[in-house]
Backbone as CSV, one residue per row, in Angstrom:
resi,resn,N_x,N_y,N_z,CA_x,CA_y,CA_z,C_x,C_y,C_z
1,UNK,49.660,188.119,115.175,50.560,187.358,116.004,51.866,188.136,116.112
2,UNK,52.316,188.358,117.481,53.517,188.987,117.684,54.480,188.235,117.051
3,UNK,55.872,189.132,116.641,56.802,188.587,115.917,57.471,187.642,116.912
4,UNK,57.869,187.878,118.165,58.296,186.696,119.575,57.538,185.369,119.144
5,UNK,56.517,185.062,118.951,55.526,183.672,119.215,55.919,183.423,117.306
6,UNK,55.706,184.164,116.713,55.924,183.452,115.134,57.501,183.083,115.487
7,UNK,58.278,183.959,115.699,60.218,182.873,116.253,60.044,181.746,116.643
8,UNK,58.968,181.749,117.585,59.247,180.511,119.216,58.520,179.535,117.980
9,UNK,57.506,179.284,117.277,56.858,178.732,116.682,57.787,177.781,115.532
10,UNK,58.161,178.982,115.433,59.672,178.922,113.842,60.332,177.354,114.186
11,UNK,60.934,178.095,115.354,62.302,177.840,116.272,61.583,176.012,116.453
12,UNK,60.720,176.081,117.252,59.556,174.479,117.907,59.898,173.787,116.144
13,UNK,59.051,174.270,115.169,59.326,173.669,113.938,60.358,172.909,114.192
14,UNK,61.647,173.900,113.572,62.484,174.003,112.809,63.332,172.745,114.102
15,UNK,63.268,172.463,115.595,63.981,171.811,116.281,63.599,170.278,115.982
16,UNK,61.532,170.742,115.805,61.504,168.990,115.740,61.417,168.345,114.580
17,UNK,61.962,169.205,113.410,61.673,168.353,112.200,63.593,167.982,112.071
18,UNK,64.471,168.728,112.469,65.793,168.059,113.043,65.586,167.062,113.751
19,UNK,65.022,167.247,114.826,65.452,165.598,115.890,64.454,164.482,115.295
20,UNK,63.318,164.853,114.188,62.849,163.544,113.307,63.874,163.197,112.834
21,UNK,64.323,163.959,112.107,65.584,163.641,110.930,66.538,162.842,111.985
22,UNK,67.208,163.207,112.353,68.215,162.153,113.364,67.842,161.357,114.057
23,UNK,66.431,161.654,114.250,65.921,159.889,114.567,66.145,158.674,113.598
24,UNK,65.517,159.939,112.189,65.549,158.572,111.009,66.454,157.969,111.087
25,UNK,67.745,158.779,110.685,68.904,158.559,110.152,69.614,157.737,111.068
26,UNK,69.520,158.110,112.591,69.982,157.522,113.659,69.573,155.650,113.782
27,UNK,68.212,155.571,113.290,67.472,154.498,113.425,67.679,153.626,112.126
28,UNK,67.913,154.251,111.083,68.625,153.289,109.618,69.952,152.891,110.099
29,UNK,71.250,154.085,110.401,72.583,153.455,110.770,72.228,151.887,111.758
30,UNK,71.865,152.571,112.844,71.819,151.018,114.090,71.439,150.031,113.663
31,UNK,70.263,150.032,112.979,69.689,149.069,112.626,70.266,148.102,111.277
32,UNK,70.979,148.650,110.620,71.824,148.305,109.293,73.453,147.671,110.328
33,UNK,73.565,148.099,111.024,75.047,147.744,111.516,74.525,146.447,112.277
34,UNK,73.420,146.610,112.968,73.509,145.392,114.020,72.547,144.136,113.152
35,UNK,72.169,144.609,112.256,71.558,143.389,111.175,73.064,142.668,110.321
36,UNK,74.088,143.337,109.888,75.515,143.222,109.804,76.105,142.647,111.010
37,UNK,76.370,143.346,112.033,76.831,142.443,113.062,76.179,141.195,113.333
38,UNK,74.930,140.972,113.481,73.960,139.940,113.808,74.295,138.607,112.617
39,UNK,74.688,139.067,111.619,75.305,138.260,110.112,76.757,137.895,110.503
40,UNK,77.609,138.479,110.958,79.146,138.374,111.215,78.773,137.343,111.695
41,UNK,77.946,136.990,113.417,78.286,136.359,114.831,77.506,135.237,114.457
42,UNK,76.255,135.231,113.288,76.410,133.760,112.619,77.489,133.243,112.037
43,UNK,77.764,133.543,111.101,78.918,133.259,110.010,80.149,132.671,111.016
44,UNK,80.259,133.405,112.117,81.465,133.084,112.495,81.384,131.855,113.800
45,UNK,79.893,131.877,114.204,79.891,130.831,114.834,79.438,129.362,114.158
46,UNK,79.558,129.506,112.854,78.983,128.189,112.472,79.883,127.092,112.486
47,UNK,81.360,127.087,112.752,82.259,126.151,112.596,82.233,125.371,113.773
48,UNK,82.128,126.232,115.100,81.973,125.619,116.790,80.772,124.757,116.612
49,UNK,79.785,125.517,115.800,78.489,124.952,116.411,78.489,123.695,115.552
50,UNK,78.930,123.717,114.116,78.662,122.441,113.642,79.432,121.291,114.052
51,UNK,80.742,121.950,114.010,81.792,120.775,115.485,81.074,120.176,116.402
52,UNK,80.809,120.846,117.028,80.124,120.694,118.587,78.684,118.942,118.288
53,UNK,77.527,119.987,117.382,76.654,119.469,116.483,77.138,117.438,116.448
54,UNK,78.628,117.869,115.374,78.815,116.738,114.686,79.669,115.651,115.686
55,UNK,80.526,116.025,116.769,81.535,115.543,117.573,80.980,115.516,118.807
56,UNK,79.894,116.307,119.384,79.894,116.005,120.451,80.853,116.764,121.314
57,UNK,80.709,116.930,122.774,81.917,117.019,123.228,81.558,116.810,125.062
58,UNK,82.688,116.053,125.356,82.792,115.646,127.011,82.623,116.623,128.165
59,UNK,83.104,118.175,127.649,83.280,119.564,128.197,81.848,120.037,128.613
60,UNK,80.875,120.241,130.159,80.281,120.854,130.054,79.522,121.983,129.379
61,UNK,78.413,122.362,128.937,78.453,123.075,128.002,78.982,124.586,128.907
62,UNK,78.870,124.702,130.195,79.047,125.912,130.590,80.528,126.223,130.755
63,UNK,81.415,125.107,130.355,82.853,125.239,130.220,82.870,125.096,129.240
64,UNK,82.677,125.092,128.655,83.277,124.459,126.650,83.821,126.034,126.120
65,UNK,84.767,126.241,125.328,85.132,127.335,124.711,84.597,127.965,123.471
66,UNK,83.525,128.323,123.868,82.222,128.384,122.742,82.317,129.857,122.741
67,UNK,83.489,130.683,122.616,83.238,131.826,122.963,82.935,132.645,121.659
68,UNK,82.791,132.094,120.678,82.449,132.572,119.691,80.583,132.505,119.412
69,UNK,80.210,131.946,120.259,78.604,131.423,120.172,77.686,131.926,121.256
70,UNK,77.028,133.190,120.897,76.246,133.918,122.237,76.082,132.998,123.278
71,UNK,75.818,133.579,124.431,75.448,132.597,125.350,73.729,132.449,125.315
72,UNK,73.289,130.904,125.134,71.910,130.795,125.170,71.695,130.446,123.540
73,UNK,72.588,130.192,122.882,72.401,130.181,121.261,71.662,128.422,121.621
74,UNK,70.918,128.394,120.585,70.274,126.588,120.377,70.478,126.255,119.157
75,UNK,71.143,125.359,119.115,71.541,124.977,117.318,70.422,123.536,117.110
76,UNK,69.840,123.166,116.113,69.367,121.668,115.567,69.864,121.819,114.116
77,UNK,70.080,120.740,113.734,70.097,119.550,112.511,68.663,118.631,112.030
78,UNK,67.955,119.486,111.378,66.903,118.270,110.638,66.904,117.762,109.309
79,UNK,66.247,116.578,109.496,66.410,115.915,108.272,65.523,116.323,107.306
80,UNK,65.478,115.620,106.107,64.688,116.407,105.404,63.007,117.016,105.315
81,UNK,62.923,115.495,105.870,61.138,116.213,106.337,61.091,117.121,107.972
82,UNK,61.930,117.775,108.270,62.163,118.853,108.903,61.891,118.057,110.344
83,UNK,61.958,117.226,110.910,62.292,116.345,112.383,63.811,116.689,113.031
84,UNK,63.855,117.355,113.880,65.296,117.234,114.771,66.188,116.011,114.472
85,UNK,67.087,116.211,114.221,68.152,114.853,114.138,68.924,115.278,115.448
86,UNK,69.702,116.193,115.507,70.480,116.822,116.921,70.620,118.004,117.275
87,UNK,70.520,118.318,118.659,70.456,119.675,118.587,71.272,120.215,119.890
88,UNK,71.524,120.971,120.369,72.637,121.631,121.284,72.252,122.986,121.579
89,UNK,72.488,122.998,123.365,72.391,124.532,123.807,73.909,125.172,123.741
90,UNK,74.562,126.415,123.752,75.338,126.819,123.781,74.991,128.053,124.825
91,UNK,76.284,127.595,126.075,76.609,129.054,126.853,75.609,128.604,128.240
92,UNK,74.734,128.241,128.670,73.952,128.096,129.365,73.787,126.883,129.699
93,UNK,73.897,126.604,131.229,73.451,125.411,131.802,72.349,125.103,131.511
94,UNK,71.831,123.669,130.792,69.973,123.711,130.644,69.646,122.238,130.827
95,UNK,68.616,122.204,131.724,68.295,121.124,131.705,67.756,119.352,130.491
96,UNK,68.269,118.779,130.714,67.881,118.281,129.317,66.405,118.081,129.169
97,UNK,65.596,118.215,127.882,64.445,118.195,127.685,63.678,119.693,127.410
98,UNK,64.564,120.695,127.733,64.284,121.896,127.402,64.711,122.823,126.291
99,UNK,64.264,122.124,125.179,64.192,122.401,123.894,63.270,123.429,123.659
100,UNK,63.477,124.584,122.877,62.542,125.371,122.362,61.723,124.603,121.125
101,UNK,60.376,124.897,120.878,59.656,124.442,120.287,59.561,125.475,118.632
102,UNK,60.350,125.068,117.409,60.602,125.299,116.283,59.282,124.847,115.000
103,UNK,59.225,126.299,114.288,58.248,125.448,113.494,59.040,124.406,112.665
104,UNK,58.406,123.354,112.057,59.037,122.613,111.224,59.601,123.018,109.917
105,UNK,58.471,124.308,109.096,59.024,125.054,107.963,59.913,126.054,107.833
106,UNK,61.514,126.259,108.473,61.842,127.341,108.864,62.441,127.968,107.855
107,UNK,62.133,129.258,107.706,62.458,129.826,106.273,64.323,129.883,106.520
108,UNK,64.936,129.394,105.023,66.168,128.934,104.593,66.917,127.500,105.057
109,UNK,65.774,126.823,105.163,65.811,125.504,105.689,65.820,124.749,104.544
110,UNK,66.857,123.441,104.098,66.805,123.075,103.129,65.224,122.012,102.406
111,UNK,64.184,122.277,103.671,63.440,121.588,102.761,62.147,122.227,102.707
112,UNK,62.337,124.031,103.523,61.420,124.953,103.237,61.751,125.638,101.588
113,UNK,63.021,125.833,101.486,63.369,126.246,100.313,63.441,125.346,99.075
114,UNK,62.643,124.326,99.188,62.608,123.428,97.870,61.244,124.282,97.036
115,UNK,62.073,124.036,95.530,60.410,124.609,94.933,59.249,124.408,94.479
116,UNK,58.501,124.113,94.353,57.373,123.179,93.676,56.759,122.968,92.856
């Protein structure tokens, strides 16, 4: 094998075991930040939503100042044997009756996490 094609060969290696590597690495950062971010924009919307939840409010939901609460977020409240008590769209006009369909056991739910 000419010494040209063992380089070009080298070279092919040596480029794609770099752009694996910065895939990895590329694909741990994003994914670690927006699992973090994705944690912030709960945390920080839980005060609107449980307001909202507990008070009610007169304000369309597509006017309400929910700007802390993605648009399209769905909050419920169940009781302990895991039945809807109340629940709320946030950000989006929706017709009433158009509830997403939730399993009843939802993991960190206070009555999925009981122990037995």
């Amino acid at each position: 094998m000419s010494l040209r094609a063992r380089l070009l060969i080298t070279s092919v290696v040596l480029v794609a075991a770099g752009l694996l590597v910065a895939n990895v690495a590329t694909y741990r950062l994003l994914s670690n930040f927006l699992l973090h971010r994705t944690d912030d924009q709960l945390v920080a919307a839980q005060g609107p939503v449980l307001d909202a939840l507990q008070f009610g409010s007169e304000v369309p939901d597509h006017q309400a100042p929910t700007f802390l609460v993605p648009p399209g977020t769905y909050a419920e409240v169940r009781n302990g044997s895991g039945a809807p008590l109340v629940w709320k769209f946030f950000g989006y006009e929706t017709k009433a009756g158009q509830r997403p369909v939730c399993p009843k056991d939802l993991p960190g739910s206070s009555s999925s996490s009981k122990e037995g």
